[in-house]
MIDOSE-1310 file (N, C-alpha, C; in nm, 2 decimals, decimal comma, always signed):
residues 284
xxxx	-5,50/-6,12/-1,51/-5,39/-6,12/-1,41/-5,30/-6,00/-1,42; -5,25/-5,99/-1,55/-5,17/-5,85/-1,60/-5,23/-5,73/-1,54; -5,38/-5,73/-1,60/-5,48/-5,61/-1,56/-5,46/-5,55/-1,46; -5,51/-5,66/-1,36/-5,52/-5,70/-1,22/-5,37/-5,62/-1,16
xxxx	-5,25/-5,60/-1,22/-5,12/-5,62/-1,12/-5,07/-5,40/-1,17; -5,13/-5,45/-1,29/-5,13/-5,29/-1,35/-5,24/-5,20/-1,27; -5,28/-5,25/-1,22/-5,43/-5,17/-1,11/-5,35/-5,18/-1,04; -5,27/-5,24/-0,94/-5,21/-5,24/-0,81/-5,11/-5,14/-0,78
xxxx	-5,05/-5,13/-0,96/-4,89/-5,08/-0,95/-4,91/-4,93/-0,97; -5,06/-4,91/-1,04/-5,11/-4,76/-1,08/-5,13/-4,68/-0,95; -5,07/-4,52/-0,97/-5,11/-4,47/-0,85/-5,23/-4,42/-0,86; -5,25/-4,38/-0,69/-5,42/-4,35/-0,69/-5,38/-4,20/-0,72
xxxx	-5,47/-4,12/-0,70/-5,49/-3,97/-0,72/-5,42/-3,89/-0,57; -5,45/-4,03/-0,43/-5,39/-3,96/-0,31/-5,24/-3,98/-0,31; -5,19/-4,08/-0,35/-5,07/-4,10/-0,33/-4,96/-4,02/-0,47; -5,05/-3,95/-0,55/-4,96/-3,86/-0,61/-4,98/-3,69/-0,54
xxxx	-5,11/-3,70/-0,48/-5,07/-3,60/-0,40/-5,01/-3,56/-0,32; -4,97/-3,65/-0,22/-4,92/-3,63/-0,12/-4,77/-3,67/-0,17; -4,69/-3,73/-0,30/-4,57/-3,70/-0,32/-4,53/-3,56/-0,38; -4,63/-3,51/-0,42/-4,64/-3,35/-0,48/-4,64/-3,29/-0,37
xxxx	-4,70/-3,28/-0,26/-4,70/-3,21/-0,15/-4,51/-3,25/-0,10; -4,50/-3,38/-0,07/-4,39/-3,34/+0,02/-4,25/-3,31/-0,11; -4,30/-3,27/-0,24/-4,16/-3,27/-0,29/-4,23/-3,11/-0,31; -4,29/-3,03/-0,31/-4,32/-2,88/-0,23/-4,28/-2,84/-0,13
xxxx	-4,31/-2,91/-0,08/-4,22/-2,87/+0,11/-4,06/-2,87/+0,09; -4,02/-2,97/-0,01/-3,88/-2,98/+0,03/-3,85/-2,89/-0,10; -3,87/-2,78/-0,16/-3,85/-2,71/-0,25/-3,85/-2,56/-0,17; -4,01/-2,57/-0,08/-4,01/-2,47/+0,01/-3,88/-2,46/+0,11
xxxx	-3,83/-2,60/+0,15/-3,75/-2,53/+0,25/-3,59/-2,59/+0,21; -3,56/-2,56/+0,08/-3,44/-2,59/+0,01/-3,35/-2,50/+0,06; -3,39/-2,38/+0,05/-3,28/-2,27/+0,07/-3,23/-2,27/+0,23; -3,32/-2,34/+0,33/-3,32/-2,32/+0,47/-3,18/-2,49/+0,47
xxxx	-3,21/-2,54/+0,37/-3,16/-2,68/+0,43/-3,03/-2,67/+0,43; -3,00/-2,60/+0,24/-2,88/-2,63/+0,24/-2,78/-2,52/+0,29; -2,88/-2,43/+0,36/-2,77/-2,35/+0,48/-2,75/-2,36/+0,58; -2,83/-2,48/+0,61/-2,81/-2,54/+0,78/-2,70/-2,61/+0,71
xxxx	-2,67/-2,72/+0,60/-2,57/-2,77/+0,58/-2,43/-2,69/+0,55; -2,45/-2,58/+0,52/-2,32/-2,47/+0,47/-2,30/-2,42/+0,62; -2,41/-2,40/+0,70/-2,33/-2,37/+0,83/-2,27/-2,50/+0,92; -2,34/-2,58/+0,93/-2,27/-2,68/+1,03/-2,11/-2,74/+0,92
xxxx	-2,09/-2,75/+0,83/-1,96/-2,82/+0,78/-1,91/-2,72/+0,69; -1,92/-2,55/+0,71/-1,84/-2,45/+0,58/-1,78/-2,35/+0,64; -1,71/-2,28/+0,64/-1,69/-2,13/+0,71/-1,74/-2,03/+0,61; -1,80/-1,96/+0,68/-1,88/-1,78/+0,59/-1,77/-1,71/+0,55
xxxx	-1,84/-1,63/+0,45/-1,71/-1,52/+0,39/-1,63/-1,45/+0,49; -1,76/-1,43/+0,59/-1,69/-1,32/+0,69/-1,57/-1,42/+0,79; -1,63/-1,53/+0,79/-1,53/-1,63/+0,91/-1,36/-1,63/+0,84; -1,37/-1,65/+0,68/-1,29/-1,69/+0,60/-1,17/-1,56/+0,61
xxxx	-1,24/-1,46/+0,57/-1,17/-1,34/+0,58/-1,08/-1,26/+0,76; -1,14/-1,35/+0,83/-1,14/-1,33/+0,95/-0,99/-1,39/+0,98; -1,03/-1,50/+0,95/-0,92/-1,61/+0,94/-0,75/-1,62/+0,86; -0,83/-1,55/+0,76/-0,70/-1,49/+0,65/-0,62/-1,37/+0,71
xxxx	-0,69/-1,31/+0,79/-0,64/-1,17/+0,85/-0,54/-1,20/+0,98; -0,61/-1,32/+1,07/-0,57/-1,35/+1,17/-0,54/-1,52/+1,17; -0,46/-1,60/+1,13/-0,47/-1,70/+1,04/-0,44/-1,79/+1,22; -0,35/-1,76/+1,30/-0,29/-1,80/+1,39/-0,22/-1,96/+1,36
xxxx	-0,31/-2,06/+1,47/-0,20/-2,18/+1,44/-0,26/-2,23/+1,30; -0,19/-2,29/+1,16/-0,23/-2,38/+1,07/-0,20/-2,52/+1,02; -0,26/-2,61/+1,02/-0,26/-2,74/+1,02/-0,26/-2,77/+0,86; -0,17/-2,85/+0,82/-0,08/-2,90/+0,91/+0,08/-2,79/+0,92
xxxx	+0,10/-2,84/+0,98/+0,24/-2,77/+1,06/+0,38/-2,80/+0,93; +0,39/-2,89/+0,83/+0,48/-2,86/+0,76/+0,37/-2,79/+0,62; +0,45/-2,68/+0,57/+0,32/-2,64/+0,44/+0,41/-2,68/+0,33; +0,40/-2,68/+0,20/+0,46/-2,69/+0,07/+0,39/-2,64/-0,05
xxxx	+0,47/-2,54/-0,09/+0,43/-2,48/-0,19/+0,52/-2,48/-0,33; +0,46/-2,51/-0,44/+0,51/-2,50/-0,54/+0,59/-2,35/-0,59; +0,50/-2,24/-0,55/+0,60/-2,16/-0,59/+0,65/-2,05/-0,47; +0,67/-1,90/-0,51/+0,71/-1,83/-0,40/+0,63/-1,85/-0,25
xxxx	+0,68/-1,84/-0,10/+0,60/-1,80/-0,02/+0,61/-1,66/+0,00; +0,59/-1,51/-0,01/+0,59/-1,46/+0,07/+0,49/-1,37/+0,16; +0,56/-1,28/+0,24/+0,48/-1,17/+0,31/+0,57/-1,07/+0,45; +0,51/-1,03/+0,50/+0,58/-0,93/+0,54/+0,66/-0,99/+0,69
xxxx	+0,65/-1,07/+0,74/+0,74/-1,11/+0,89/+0,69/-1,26/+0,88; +0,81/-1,35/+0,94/+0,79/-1,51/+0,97/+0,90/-1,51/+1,06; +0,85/-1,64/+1,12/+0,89/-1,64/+1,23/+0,93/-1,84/+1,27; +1,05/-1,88/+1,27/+1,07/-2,04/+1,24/+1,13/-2,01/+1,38
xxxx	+1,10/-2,10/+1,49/+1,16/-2,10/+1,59/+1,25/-2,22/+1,60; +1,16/-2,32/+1,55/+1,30/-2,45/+1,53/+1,43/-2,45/+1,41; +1,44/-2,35/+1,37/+1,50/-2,36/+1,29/+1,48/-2,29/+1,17; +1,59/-2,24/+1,07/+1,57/-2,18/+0,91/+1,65/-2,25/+0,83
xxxx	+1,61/-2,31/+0,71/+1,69/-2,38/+0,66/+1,66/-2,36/+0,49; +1,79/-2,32/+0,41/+1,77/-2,33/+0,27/+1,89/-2,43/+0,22; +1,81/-2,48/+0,15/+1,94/-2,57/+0,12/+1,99/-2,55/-0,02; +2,01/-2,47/-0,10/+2,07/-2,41/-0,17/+2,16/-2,29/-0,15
xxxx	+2,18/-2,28/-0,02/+2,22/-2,15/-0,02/+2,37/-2,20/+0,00; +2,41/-2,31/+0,07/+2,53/-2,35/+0,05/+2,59/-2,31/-0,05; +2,56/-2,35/-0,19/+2,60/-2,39/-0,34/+2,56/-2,30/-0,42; +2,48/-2,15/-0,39/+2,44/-2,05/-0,49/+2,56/-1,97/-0,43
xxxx	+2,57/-1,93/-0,56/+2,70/-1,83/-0,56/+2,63/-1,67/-0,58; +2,67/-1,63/-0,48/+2,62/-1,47/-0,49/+2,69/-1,39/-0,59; +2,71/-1,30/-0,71/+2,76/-1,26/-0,77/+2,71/-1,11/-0,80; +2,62/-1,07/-0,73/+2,57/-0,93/-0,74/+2,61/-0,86/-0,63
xxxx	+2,61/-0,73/-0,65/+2,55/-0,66/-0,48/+2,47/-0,72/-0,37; +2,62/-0,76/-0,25/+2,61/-0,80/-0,14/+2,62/-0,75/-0,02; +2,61/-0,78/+0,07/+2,63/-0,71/+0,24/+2,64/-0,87/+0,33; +2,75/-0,83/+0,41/+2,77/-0,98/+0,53/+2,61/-0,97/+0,63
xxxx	+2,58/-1,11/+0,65/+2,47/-1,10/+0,69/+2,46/-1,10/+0,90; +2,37/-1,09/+0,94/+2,41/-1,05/+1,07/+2,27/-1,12/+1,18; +2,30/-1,21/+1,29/+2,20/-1,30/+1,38/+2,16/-1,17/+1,47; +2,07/-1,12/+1,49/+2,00/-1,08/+1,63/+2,01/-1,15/+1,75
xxxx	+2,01/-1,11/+1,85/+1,97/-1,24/+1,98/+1,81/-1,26/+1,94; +1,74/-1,17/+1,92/+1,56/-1,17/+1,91/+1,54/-1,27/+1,79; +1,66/-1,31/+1,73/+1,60/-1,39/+1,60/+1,60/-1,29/+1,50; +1,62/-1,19/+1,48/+1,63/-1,11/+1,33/+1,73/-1,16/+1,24
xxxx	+1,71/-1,18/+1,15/+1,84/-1,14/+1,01/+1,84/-1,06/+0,98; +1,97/-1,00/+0,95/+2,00/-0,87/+0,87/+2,12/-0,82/+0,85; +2,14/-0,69/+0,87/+2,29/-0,61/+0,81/+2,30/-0,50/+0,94; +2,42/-0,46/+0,96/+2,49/-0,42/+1,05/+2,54/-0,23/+0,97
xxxx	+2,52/-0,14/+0,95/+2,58/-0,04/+0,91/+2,71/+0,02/+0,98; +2,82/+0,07/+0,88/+2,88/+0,11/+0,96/+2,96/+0,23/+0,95; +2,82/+0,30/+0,90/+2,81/+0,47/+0,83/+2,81/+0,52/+1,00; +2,89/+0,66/+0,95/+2,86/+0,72/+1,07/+2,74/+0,77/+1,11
xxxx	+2,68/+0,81/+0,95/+2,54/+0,87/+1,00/+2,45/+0,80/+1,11; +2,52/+0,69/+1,12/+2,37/+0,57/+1,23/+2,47/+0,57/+1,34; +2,55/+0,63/+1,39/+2,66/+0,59/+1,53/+2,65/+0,72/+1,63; +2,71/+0,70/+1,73/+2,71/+0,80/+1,86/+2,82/+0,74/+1,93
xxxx	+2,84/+0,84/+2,02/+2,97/+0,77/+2,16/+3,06/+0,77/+2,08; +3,14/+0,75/+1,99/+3,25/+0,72/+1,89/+3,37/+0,72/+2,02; +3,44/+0,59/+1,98/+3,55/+0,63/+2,12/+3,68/+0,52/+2,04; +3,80/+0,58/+2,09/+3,91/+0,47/+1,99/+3,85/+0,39/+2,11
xxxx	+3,88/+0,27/+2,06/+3,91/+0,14/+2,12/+4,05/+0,06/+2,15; +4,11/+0,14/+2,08/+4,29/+0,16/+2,21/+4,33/-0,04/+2,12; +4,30/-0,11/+2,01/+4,34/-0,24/+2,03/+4,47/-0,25/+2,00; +4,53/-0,15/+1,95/+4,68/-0,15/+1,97/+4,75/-0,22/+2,06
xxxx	+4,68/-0,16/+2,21/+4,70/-0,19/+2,32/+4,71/-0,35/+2,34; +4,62/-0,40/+2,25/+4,61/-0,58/+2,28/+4,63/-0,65/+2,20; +4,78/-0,58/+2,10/+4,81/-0,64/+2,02/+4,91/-0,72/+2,00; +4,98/-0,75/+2,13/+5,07/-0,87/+2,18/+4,91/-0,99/+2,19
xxxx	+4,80/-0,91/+2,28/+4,77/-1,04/+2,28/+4,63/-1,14/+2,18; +4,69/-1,05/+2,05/+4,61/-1,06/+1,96/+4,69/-1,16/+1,87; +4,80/-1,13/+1,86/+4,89/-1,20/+1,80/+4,95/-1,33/+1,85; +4,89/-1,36/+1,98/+4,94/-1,48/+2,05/+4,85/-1,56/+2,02
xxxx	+4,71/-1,57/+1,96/+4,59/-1,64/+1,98/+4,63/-1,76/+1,90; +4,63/-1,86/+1,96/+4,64/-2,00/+1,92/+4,52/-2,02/+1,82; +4,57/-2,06/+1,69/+4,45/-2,12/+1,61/+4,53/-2,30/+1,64; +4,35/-2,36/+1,62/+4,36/-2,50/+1,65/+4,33/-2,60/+1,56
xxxx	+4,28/-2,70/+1,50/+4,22/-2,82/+1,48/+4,11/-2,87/+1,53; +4,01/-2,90/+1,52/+3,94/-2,98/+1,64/+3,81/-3,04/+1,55; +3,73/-3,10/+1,63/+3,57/-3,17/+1,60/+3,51/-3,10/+1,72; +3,38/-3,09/+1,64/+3,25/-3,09/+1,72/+3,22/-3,20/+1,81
xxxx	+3,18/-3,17/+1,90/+3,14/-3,34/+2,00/+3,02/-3,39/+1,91; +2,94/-3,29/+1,85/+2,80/-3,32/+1,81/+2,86/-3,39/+1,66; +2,95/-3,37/+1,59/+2,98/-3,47/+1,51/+3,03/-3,55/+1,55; +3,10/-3,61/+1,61/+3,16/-3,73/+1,67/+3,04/-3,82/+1,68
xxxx	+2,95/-3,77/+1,74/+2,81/-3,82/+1,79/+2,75/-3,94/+1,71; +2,77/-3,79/+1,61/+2,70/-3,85/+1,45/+2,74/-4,00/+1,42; +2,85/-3,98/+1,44/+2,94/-4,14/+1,39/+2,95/-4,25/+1,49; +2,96/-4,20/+1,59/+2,97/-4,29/+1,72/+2,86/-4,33/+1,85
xxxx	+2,80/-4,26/+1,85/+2,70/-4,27/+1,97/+2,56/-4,29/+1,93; +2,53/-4,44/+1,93/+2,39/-4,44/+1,84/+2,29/-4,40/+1,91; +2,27/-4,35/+2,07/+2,16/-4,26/+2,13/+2,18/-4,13/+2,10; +2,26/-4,10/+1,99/+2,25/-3,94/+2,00/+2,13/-3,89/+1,87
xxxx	+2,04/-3,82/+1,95/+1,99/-3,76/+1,82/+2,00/-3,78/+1,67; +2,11/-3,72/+1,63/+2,14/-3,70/+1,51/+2,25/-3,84/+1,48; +2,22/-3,95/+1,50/+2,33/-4,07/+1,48/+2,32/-4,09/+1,32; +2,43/-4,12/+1,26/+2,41/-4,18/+1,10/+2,49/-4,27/+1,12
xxxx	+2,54/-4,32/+1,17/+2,66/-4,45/+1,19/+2,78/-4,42/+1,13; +2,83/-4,57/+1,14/+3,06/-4,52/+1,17/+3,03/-4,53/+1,03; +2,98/-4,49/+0,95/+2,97/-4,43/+0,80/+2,98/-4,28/+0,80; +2,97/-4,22/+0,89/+2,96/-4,07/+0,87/+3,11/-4,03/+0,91
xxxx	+3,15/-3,93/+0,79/+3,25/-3,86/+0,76/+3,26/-3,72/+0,88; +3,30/-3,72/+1,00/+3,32/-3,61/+1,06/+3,42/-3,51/+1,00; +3,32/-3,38/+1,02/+3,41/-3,29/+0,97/+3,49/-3,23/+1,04; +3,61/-3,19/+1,01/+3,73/-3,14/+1,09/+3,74/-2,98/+1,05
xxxx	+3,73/-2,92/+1,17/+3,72/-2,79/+1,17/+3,87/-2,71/+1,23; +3,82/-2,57/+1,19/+3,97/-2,52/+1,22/+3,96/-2,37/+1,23; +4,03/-2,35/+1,35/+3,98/-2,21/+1,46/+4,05/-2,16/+1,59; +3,95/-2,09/+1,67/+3,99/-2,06/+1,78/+3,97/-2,12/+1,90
xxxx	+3,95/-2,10/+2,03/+3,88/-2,14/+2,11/+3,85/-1,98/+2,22; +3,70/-2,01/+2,24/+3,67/-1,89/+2,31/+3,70/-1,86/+2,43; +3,70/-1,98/+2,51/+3,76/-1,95/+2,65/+3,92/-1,90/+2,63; +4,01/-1,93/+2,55/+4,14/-1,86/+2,54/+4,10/-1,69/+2,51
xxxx	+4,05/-1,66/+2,41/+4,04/-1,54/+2,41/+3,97/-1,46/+2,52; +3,90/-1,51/+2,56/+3,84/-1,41/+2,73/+3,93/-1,45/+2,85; +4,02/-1,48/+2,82/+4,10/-1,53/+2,93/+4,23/-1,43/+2,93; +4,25/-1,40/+2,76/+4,39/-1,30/+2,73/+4,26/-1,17/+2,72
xxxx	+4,18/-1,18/+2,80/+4,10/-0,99/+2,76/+4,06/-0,97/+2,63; +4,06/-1,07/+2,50/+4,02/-1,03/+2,44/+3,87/-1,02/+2,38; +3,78/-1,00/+2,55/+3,65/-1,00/+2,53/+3,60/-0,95/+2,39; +3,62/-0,86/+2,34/+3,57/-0,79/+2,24/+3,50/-0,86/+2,12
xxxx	+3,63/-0,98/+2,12/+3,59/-1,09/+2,03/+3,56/-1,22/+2,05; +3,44/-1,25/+2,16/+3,43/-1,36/+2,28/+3,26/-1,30/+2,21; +3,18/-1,42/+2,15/+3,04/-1,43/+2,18/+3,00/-1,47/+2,33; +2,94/-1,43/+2,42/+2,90/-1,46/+2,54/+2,74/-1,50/+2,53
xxxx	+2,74/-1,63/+2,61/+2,59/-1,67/+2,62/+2,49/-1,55/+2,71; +2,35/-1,58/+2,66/+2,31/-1,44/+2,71/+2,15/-1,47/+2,73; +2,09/-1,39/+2,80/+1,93/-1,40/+2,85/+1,83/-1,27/+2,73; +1,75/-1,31/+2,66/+1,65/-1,22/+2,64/+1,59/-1,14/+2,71
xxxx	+1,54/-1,03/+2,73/+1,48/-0,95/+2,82/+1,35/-0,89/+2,71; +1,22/-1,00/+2,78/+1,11/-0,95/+2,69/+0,96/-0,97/+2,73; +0,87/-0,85/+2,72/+0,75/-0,84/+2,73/+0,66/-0,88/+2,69; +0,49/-0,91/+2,77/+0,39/-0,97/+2,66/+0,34/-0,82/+2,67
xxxx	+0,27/-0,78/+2,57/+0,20/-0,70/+2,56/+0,07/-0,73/+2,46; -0,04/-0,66/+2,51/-0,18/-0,72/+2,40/-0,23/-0,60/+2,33; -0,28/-0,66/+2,20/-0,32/-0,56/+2,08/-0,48/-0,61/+2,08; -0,53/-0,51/+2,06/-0,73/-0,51/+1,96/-0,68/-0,58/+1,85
xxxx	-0,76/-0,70/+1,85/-0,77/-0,78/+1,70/-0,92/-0,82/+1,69; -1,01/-0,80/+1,62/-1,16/-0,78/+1,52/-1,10/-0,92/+1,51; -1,21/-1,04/+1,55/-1,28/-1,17/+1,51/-1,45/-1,17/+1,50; -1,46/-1,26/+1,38/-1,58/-1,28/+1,37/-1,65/-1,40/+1,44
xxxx	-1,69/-1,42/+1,55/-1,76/-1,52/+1,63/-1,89/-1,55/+1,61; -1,95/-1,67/+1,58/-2,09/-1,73/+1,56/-2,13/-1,79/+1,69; -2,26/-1,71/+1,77/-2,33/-1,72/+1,86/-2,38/-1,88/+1,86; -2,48/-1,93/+1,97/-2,50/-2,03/+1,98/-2,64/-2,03/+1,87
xxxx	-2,68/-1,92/+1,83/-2,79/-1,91/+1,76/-2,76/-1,88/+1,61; -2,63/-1,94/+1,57/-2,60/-1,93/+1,44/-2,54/-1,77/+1,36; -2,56/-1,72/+1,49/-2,57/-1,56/+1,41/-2,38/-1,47/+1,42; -2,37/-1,40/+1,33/-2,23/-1,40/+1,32/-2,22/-1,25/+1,40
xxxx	-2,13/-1,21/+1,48/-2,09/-1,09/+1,50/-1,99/-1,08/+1,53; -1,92/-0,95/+1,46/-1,75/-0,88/+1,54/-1,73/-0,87/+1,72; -1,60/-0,96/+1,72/-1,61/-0,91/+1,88/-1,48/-0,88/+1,87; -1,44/-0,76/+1,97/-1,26/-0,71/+1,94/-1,25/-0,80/+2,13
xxxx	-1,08/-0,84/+2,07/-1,03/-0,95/+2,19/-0,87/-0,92/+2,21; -0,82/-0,94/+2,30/-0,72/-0,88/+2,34/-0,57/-0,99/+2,28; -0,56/-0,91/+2,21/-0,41/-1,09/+2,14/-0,30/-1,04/+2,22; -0,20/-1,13/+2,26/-0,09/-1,11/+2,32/+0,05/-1,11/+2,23
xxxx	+0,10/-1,06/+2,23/+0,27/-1,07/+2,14/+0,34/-1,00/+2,23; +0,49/-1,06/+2,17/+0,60/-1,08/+2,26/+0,70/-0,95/+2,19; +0,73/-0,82/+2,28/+0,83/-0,75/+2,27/+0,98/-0,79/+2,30; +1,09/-0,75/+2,23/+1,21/-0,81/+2,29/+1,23/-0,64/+2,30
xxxx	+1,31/-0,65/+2,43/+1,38/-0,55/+2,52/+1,48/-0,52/+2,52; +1,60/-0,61/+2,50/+1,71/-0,63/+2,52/+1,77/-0,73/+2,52; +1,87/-0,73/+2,56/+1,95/-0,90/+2,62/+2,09/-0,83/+2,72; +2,07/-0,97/+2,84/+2,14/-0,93/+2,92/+2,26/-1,05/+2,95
xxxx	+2,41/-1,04/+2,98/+2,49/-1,12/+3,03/+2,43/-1,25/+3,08; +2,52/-1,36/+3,03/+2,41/-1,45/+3,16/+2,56/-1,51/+3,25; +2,55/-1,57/+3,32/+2,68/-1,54/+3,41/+2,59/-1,66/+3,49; +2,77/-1,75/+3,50/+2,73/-1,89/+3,61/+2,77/-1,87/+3,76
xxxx	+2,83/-1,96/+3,83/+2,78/-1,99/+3,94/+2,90/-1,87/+4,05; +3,00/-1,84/+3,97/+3,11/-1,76/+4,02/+3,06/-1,58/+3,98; +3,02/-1,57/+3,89/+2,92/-1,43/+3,83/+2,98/-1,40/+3,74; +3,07/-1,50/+3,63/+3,15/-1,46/+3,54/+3,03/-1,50/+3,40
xxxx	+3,11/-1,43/+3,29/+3,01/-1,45/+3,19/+3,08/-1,53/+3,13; +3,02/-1,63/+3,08/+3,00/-1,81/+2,95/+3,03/-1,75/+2,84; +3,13/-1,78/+2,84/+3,20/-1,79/+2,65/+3,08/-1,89/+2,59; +3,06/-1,85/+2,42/+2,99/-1,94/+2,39/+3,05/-1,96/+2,23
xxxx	+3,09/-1,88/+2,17/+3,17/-1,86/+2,02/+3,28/-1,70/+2,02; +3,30/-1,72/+1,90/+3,40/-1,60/+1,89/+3,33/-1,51/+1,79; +3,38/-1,36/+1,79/+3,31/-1,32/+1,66/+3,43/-1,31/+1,57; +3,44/-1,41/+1,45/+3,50/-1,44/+1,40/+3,53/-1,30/+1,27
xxxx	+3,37/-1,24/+1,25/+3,35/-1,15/+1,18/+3,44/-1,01/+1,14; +3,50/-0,99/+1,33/+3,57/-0,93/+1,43/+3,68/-0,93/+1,39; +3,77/-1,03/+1,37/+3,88/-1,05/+1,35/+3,96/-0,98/+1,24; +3,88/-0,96/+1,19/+3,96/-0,88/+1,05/+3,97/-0,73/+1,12
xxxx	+3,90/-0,71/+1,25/+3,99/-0,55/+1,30/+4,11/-0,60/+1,38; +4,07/-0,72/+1,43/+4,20/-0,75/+1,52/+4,32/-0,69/+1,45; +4,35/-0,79/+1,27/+4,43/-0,83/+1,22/+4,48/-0,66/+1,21; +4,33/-0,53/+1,16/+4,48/-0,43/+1,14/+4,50/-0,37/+1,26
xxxx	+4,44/-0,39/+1,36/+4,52/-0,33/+1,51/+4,64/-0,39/+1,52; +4,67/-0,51/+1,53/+4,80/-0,57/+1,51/+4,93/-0,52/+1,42; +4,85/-0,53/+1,27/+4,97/-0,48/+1,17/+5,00/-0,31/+1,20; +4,88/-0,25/+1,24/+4,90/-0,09/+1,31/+4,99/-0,12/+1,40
xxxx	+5,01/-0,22/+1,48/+5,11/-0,22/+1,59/+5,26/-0,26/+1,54; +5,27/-0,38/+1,46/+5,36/-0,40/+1,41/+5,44/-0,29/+1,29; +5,35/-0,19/+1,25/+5,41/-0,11/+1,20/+5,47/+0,01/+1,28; +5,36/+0,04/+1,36/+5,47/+0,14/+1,47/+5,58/+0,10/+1,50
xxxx	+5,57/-0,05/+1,57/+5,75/-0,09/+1,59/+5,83/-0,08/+1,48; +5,79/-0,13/+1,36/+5,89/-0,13/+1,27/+5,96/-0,02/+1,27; +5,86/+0,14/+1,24/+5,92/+0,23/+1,22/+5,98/+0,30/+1,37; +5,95/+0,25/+1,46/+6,05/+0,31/+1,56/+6,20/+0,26/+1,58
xxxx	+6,14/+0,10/+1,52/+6,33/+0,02/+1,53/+6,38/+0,13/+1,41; +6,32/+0,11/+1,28/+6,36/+0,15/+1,18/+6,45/+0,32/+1,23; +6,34/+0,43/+1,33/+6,43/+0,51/+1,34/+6,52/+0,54/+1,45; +6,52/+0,43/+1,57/+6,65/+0,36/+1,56/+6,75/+0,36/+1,52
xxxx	+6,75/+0,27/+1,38/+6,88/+0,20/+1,33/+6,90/+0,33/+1,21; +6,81/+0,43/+1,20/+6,86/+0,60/+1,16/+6,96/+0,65/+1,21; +6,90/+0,67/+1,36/+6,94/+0,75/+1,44/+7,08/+0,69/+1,47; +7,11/+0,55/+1,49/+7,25/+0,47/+1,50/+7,33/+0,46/+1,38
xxxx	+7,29/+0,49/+1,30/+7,35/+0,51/+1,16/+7,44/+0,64/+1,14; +7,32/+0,73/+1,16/+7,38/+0,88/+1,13/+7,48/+0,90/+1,31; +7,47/+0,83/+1,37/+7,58/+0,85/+1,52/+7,71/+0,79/+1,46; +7,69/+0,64/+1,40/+7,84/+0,63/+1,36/+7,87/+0,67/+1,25
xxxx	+7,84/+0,70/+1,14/+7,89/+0,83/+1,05/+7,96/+0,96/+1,10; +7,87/+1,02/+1,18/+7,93/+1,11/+1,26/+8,10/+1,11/+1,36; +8,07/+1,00/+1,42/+8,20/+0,89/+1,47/+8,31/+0,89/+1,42; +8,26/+0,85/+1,30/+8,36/+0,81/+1,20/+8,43/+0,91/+1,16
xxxx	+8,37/+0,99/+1,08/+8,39/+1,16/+1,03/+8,51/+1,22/+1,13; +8,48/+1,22/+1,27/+8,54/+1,27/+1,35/+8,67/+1,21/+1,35; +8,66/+1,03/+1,39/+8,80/+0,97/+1,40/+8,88/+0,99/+1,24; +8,79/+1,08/+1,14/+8,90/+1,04/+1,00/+8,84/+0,93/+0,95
xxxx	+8,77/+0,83/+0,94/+8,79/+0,70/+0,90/+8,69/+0,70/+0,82; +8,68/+0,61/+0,72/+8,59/+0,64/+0,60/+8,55/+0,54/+0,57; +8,42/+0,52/+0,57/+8,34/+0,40/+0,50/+8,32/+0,33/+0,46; +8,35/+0,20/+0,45/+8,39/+0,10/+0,34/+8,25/+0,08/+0,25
């Protein structure tokens, strides 16, 4: 019976052939297989490189990296946010930092080498009404929000601490002329324009070739006034940055008066001396 089951379970001569043949064939067509599998679920060196060069949208949309990011332009449209920058103390060589309308950060020079037009700006002239400017007290509505309006956005409830701010107001200063120092809301003025960008595209037949394609990016132009329904231009903030010329156009004005009362009470000085001299009478 054993015999018998060891005959049944023994292979014949055809059926090791024909496992030799098809484990031949799948040796023959190994290299073909597992590059049908590297193409349908891998990207090629060339796709990879393609991709690195021209990366466009990446998923997912927040990234996190352990150490530095960088590279040469980025671009956060919702927002930039460091949160240490509150609480780091700068202590080296600094420069005040400066918003673009286009979205740039940077620095403002204020070498002559980089200027033209040079012209006084006369604020002497507006220094009654530089010196009138009401500083105020006030909240943001968007913090009040915070604490009170639980459809707002950003709500944390009547636990939140509103902060109490303290300043100007902009519509007063464009109202006393002192545009100069009035942020005005304002319109971008900007072009698409398209550049040759080299992608590597895989045909329907698996095969890879360079195709150049026209990419689009956005030039900024300018920026222009934006102005509501009367054609006046929208206060929107102050430049607070500003203010520190205000302050010496003013003390420049308050010192001319001084020294003109001052020669004045010269000139009235040396009159009644003179007076005096004449009537005889002498000085106490």
């Amino acid at each position: 019976m054993e015999q018998a089951l060891r005959s049944l379970q023994r292979p014949t001569g055809t059926s090791v052939g024909s496992l030799v043949a098809q484990v031949q064939a799948a040796l023959a067509n190994i290299n073909a297989t597992v590059a049908a599998a590297i193409a349908a679920n891998s990207y090629t060196k060339a796709q990879i490189d393609a991709k690195i060069a021209s990366p466009g949208g990446i998923a997912p949309t927040t990234v996190s990296a352990s150490g530095a990011v960088s590279g040469t332009t980025g671009r956060f449209d919702s927002g930039l946010y460091s949160t240490d920058a509150y609480s780091f103390n700068m202590t080296g060589t600094r420069v005040t930092g400066w918003h673009q309308i286009d979205g740039h950060i940077g620095t403002a020079s204020s070498s002559e080498r980089f200027k033209t037009n040079i012209v006084d700006a006369k604020l002497i002239d507006k220094a009654e009404a530089i010196l009138s400017i009401e500083i105020d007290y006030y909240n943001y509505k968007a913090e009040i929000a915070k604490r009170d309006d639980p459809a707002s956005p950003g709500y944390v409830g009547p636990g939140y601490q509103v902060h109490q701010e303290l300043g100007a107001i902009a519509e007063r200063l464009h109202e006393a002329d002192l545009w100069e120092f009035v942020v005005y809301e304002r319109d971008t003025i900007t072009e698409t324009r398209y550049r040759p960008v080299e992608r590597v595209v895989v045909d329907d037949a698996g095969e890879e070739h360079v195709e150049v394609v026209q990419e689009p990016y956005t030039v900024y132009l300018g920026d222009t006034l934006r102005l509501n329904d009367a054609g006046q231009p929208i206060p929107f903030g102050i430049h607070y940055d500003l203010l520190g010329i205000a302050a010496i156009a003013a003390a420049q004005y308050l010192h001319r008066l001084y020294r003109a009362q001052q020669a004045q009470i010269d000139e009235n000085t040396a009159a009644i001396a003179a007076l005096s001299e004449r009537l005889g009478l002498q000085s106490s």
